[in-house]
PDB file of N, CA, C, O and CB in Angstrom:
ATOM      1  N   UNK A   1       5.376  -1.562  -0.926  1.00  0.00           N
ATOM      2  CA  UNK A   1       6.051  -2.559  -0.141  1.00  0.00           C
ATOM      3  C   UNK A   1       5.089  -3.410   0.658  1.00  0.00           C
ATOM      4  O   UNK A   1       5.525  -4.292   1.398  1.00  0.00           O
ATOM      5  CB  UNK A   1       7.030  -1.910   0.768  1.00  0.00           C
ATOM      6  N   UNK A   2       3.763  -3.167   0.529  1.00  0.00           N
ATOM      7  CA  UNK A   2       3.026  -4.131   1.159  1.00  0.00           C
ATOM      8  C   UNK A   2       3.159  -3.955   2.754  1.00  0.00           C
ATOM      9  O   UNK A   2       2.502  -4.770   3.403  1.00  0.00           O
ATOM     10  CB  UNK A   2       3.497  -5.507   0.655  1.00  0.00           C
ATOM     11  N   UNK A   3       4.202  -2.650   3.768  1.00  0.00           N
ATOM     12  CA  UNK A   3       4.130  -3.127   5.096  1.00  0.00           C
ATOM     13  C   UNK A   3       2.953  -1.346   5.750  1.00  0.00           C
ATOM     14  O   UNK A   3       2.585  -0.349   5.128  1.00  0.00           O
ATOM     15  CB  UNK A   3       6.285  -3.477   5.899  1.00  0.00           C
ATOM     16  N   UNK A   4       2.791  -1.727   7.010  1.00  0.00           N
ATOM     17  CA  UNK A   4       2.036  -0.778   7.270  1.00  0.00           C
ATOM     18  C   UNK A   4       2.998   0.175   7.895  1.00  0.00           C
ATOM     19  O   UNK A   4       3.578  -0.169   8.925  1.00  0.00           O
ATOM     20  CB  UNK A   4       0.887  -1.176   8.032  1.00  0.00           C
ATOM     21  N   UNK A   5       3.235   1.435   7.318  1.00  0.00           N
ATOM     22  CA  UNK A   5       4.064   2.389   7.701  1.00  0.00           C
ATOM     23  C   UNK A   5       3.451   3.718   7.760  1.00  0.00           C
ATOM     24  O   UNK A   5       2.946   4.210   6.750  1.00  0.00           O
ATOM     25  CB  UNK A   5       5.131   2.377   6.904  1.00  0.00           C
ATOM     26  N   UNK A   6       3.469   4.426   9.068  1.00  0.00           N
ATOM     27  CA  UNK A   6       3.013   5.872   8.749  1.00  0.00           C
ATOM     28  C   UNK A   6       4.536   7.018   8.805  1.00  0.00           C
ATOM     29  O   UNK A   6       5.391   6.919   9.686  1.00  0.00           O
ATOM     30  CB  UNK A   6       1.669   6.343  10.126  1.00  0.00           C
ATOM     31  N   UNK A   7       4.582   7.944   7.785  1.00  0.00           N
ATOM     32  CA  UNK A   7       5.331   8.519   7.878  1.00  0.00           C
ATOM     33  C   UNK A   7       5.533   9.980   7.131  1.00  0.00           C
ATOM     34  O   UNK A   7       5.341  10.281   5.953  1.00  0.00           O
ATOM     35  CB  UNK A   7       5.977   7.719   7.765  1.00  0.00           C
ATOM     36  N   UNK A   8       6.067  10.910   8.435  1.00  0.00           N
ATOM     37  CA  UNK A   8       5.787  11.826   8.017  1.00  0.00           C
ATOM     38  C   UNK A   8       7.350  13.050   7.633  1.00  0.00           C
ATOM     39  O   UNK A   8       8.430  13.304   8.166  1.00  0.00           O
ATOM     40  CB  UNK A   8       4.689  12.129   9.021  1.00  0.00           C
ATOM     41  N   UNK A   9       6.495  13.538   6.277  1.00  0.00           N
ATOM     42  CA  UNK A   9       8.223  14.317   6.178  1.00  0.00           C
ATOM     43  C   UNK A   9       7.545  15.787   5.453  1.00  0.00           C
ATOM     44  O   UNK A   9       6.593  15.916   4.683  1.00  0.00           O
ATOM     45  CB  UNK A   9       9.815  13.196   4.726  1.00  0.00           C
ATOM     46  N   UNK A  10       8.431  16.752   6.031  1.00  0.00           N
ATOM     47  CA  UNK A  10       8.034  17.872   5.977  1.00  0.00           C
ATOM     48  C   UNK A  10       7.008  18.505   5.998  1.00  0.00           C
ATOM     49  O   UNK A  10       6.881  19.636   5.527  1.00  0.00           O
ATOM     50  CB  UNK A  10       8.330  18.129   5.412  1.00  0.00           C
ATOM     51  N   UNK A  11       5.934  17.697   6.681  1.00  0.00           N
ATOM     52  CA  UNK A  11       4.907  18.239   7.008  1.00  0.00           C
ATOM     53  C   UNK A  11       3.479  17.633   6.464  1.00  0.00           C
ATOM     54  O   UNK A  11       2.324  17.988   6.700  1.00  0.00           O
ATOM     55  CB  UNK A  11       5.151  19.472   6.675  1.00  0.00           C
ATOM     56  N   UNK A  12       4.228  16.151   5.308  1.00  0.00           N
ATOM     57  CA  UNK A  12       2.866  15.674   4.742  1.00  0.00           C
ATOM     58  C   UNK A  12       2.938  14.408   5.254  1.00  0.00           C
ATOM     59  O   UNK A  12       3.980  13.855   5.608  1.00  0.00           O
ATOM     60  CB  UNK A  12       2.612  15.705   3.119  1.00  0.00           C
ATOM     61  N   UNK A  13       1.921  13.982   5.290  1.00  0.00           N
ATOM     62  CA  UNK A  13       2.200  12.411   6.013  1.00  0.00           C
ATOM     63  C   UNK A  13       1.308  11.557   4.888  1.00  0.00           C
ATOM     64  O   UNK A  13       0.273  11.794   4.267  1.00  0.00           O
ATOM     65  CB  UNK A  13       1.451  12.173   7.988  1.00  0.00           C
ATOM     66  N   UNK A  14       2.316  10.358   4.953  1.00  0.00           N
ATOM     67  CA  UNK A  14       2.294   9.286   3.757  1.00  0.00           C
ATOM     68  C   UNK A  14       1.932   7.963   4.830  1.00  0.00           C
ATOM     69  O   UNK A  14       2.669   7.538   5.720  1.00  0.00           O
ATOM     70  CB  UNK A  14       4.070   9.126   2.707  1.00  0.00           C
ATOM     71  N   UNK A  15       0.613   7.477   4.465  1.00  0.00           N
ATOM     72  CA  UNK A  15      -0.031   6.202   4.920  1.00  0.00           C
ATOM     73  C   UNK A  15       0.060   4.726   4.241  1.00  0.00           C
ATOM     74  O   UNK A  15      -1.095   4.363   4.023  1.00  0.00           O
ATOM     75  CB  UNK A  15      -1.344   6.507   4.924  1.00  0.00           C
ATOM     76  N   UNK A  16       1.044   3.682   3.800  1.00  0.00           N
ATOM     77  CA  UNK A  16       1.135   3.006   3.506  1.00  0.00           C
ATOM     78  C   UNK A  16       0.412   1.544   4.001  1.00  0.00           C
ATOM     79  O   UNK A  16       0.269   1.522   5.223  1.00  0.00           O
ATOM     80  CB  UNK A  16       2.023   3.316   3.434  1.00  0.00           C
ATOM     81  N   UNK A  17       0.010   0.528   3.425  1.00  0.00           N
ATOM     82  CA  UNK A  17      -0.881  -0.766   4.697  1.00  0.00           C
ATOM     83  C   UNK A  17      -0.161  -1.921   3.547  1.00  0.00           C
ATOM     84  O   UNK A  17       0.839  -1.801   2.839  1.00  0.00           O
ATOM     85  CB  UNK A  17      -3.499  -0.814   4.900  1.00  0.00           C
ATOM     86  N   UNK A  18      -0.961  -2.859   3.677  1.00  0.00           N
ATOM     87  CA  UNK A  18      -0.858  -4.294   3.540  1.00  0.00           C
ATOM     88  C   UNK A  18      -1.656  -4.213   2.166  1.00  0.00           C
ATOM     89  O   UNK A  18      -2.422  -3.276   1.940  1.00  0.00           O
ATOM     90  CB  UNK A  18      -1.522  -5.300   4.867  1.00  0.00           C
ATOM     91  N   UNK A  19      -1.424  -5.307   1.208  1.00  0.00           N
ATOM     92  CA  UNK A  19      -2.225  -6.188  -0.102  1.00  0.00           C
ATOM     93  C   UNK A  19      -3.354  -6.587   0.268  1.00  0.00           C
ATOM     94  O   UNK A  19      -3.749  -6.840   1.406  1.00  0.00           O
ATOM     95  CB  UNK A  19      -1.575  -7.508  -0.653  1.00  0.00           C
ATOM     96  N   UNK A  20      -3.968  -6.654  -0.876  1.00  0.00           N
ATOM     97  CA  UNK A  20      -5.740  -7.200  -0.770  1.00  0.00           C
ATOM     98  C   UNK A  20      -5.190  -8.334  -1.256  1.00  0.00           C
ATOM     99  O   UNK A  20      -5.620  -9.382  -0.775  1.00  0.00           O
ATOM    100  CB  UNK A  20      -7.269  -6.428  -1.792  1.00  0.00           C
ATOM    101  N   UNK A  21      -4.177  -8.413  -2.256  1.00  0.00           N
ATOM    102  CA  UNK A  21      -4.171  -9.476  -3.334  1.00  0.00           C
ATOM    103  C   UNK A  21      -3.796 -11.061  -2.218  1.00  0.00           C
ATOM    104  O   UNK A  21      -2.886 -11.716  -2.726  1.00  0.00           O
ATOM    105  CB  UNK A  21      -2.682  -8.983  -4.776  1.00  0.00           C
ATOM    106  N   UNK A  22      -4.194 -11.518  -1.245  1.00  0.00           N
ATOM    107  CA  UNK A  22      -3.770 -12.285  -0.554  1.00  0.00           C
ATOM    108  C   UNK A  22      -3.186 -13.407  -1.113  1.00  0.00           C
ATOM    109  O   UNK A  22      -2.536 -14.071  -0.305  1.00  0.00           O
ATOM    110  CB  UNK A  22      -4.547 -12.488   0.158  1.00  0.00           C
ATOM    111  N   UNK A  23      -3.219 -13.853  -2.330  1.00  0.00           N
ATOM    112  CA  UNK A  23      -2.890 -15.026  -2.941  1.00  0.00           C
ATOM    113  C   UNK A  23      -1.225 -15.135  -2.557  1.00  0.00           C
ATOM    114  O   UNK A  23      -0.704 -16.217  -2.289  1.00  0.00           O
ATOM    115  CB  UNK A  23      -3.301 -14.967  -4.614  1.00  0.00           C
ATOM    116  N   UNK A  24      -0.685 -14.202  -2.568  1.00  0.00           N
ATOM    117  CA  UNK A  24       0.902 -14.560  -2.152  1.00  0.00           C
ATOM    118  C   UNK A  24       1.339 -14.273  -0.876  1.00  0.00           C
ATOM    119  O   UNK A  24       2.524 -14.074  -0.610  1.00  0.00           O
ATOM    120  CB  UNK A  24       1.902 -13.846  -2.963  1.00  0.00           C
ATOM    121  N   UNK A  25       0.338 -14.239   0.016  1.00  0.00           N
ATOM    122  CA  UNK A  25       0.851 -13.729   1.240  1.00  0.00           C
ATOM    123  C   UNK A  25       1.347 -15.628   2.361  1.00  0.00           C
ATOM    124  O   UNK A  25       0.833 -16.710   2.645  1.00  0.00           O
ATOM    125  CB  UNK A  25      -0.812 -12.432   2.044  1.00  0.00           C
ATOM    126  N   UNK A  26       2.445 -14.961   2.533  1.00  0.00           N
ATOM    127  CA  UNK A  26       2.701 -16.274   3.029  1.00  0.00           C
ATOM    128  C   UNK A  26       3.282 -16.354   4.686  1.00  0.00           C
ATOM    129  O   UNK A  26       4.110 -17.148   5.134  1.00  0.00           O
ATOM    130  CB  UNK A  26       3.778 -16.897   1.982  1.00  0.00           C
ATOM    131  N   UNK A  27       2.728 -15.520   5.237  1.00  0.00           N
ATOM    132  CA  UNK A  27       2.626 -14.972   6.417  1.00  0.00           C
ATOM    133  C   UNK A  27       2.625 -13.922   6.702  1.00  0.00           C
ATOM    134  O   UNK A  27       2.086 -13.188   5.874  1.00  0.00           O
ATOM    135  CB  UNK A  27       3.199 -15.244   6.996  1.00  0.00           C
ATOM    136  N   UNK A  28       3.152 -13.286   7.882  1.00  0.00           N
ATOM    137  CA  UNK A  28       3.237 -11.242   8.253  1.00  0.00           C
ATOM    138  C   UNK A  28       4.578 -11.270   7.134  1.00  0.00           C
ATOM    139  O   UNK A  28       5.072 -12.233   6.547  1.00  0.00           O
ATOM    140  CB  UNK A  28       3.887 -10.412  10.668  1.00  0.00           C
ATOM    141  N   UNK A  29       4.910  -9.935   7.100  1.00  0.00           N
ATOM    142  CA  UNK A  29       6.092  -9.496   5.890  1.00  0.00           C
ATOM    143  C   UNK A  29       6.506  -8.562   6.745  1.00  0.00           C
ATOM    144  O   UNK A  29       5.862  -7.516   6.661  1.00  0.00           O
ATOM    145  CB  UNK A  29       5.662  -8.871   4.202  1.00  0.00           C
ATOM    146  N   UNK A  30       7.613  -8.580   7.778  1.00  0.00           N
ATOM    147  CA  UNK A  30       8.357  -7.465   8.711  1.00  0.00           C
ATOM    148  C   UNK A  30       7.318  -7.237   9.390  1.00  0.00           C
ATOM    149  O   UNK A  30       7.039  -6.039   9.431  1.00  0.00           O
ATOM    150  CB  UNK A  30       9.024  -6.096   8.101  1.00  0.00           C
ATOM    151  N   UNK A  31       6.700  -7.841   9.886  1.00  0.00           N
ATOM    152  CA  UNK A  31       5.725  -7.461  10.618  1.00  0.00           C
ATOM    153  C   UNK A  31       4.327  -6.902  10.591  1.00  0.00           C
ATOM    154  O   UNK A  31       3.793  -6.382  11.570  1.00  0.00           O
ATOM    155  CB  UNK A  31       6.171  -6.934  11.056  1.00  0.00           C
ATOM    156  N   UNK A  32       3.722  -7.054   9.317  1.00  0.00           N
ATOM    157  CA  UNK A  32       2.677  -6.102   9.168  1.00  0.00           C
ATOM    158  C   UNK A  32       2.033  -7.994   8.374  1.00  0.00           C
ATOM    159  O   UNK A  32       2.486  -8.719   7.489  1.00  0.00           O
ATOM    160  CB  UNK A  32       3.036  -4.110   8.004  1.00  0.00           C
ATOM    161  N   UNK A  33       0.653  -8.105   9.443  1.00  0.00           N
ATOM    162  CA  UNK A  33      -0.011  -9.424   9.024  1.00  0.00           C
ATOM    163  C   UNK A  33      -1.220  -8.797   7.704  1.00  0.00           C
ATOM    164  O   UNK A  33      -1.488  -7.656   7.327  1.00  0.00           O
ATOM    165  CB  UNK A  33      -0.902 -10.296  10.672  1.00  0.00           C
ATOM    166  N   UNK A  34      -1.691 -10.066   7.317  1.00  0.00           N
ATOM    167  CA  UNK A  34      -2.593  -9.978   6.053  1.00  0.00           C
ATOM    168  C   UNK A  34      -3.394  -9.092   6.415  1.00  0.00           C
ATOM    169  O   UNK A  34      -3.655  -9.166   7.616  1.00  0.00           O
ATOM    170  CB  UNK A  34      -3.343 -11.188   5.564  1.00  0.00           C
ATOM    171  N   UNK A  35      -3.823  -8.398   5.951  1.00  0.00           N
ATOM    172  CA  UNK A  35      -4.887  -7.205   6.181  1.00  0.00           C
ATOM    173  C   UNK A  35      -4.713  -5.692   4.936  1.00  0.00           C
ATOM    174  O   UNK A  35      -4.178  -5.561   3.835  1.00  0.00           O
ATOM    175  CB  UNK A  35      -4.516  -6.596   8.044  1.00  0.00           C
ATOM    176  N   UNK A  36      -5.255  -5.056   5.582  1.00  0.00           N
ATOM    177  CA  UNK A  36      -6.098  -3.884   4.325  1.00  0.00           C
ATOM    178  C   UNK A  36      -5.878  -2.607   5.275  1.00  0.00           C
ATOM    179  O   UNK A  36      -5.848  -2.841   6.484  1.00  0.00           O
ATOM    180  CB  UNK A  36      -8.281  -4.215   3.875  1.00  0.00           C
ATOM    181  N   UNK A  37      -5.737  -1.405   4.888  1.00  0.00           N
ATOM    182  CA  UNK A  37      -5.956  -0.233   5.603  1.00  0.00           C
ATOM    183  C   UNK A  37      -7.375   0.495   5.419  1.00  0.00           C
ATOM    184  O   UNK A  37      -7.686   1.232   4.483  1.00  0.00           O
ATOM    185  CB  UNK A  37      -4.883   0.654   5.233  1.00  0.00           C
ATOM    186  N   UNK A  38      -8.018   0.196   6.312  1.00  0.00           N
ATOM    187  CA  UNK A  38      -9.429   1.570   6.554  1.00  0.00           C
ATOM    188  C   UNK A  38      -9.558   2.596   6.864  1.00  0.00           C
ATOM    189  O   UNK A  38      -9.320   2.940   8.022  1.00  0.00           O
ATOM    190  CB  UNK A  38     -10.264   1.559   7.265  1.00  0.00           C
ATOM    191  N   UNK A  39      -9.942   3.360   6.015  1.00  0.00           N
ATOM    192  CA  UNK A  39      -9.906   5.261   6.084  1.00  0.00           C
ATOM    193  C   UNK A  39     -11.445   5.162   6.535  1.00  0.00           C
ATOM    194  O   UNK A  39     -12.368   4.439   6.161  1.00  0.00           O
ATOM    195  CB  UNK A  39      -9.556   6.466   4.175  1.00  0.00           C
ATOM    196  N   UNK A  40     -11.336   6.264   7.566  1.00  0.00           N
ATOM    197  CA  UNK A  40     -12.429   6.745   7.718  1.00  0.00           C
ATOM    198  C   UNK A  40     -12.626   8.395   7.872  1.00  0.00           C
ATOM    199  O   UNK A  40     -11.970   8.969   8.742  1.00  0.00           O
ATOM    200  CB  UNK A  40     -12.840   6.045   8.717  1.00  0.00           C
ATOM    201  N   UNK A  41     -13.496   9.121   7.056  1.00  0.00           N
ATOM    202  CA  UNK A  41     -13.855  10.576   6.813  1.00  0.00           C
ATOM    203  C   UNK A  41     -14.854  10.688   6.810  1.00  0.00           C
ATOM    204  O   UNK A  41     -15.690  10.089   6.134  1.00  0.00           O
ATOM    205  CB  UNK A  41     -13.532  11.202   5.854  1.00  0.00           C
ATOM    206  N   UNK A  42     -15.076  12.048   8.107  1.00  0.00           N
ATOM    207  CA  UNK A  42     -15.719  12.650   8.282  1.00  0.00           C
ATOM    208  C   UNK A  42     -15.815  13.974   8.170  1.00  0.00           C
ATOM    209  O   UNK A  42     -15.409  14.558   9.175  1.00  0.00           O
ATOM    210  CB  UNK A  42     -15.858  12.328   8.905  1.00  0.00           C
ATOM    211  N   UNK A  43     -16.249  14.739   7.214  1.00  0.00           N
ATOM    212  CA  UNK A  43     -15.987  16.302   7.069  1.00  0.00           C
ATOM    213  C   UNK A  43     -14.014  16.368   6.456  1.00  0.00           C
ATOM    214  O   UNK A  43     -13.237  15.955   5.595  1.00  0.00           O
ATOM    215  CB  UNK A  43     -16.352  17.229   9.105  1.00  0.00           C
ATOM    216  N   UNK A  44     -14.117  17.168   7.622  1.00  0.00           N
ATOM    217  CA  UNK A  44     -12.688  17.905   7.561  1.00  0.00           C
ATOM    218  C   UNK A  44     -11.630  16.893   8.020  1.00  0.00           C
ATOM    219  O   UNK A  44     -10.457  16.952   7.652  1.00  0.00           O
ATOM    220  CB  UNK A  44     -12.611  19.292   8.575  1.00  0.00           C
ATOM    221  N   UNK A  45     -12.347  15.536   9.224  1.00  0.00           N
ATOM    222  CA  UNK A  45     -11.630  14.970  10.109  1.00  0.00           C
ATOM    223  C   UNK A  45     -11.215  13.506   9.222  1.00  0.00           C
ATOM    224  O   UNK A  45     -11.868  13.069   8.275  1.00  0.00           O
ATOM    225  CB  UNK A  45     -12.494  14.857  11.566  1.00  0.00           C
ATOM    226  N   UNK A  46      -9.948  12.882   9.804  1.00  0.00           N
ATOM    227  CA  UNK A  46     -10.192  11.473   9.199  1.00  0.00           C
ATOM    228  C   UNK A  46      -9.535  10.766  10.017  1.00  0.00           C
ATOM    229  O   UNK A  46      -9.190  11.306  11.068  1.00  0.00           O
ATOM    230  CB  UNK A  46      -9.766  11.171   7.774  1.00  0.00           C
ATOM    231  N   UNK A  47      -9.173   9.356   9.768  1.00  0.00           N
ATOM    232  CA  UNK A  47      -8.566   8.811  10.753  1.00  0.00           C
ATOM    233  C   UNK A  47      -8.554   6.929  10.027  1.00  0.00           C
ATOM    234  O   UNK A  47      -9.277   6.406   9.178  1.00  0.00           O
ATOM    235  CB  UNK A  47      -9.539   9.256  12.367  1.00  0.00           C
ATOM    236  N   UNK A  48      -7.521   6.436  10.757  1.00  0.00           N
ATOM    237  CA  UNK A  48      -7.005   5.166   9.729  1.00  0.00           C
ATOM    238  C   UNK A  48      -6.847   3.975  10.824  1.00  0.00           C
ATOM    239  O   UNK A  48      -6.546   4.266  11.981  1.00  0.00           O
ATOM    240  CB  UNK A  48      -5.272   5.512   8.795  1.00  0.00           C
ATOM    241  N   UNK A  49      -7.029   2.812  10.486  1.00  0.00           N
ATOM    242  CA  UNK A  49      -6.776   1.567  10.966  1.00  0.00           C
ATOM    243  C   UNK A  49      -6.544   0.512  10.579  1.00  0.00           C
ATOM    244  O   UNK A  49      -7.506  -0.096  10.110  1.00  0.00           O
ATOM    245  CB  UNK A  49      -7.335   1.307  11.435  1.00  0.00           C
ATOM    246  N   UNK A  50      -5.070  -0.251  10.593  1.00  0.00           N
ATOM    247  CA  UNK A  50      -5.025  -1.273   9.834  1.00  0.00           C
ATOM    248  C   UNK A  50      -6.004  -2.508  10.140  1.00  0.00           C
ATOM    249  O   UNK A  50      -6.579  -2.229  11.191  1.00  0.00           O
ATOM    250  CB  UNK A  50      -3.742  -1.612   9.854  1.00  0.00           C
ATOM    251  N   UNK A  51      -6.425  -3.724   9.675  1.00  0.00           N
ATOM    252  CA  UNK A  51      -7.422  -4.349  10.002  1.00  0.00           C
ATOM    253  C   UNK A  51      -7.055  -5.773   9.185  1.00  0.00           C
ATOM    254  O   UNK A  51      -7.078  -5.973   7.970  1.00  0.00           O
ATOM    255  CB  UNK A  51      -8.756  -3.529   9.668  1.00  0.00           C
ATOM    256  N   UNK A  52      -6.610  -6.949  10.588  1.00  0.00           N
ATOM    257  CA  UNK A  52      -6.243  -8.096  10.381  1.00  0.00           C
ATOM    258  C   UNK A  52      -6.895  -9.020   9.473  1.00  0.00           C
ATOM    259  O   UNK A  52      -8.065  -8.932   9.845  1.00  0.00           O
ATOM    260  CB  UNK A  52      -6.177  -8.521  11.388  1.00  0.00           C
ATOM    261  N   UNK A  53      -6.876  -9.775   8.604  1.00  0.00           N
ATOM    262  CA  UNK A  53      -7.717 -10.616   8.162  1.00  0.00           C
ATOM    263  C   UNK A  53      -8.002 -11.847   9.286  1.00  0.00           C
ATOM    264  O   UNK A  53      -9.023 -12.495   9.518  1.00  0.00           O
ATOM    265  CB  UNK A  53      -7.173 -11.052   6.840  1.00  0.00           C
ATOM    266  N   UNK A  54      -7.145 -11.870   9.664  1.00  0.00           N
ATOM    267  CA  UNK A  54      -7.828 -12.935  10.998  1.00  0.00           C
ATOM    268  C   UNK A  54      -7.191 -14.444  10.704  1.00  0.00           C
ATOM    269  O   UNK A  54      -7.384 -15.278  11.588  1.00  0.00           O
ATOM    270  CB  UNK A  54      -9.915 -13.103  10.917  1.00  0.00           C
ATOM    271  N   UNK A  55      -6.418 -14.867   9.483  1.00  0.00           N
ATOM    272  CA  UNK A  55      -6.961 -15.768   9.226  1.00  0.00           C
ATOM    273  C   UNK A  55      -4.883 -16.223   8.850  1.00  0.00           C
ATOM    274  O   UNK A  55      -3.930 -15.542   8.470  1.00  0.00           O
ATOM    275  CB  UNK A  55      -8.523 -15.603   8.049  1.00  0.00           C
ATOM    276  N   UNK A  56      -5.031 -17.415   9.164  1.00  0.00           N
ATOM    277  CA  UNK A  56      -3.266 -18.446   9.412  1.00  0.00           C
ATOM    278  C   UNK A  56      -3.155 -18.706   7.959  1.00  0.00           C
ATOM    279  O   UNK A  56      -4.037 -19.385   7.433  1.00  0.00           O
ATOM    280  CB  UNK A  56      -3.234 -20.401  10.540  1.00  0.00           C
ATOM    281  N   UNK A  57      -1.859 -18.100   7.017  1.00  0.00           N
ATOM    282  CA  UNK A  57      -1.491 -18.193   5.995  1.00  0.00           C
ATOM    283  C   UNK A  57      -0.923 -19.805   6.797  1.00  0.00           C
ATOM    284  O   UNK A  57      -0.480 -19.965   7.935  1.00  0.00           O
ATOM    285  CB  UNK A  57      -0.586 -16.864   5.295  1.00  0.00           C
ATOM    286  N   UNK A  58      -1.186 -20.979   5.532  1.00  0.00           N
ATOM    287  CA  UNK A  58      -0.694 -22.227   4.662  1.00  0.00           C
ATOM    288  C   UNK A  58       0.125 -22.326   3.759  1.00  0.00           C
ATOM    289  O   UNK A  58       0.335 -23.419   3.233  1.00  0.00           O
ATOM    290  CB  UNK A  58      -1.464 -22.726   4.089  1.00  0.00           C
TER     291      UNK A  58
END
């Protein structure tokens, strides 16, 4: 679905973000603007951030 959703059910949690494919993005979509999700892992640990492209869909 292209929106950034974290969600968790029975105990596993499902990380959803935004399209790379920007060519059809034609503003935010429910709220979640152009951008990409970044994982970051370390060892055992990890941790996530969605990350704006910055930039005014035309």
């Amino acid at each position: 679905m292209h929106l950034y959703e974290e969600i968790k059910v029975k105990g596993v949690q499902f990380i959803t973000a935004g399209a790379v494919s920007a060519s059809w993005w034609g503003g935010d979509y429910h709220g979640t603007e152009e951008g990409y999700l970044k994982v970051s892992i370390n060892g055992d640990d990890f941790g996530w951030e969605y990350v704006d492209y910055g930039w005014e869909a035309k």
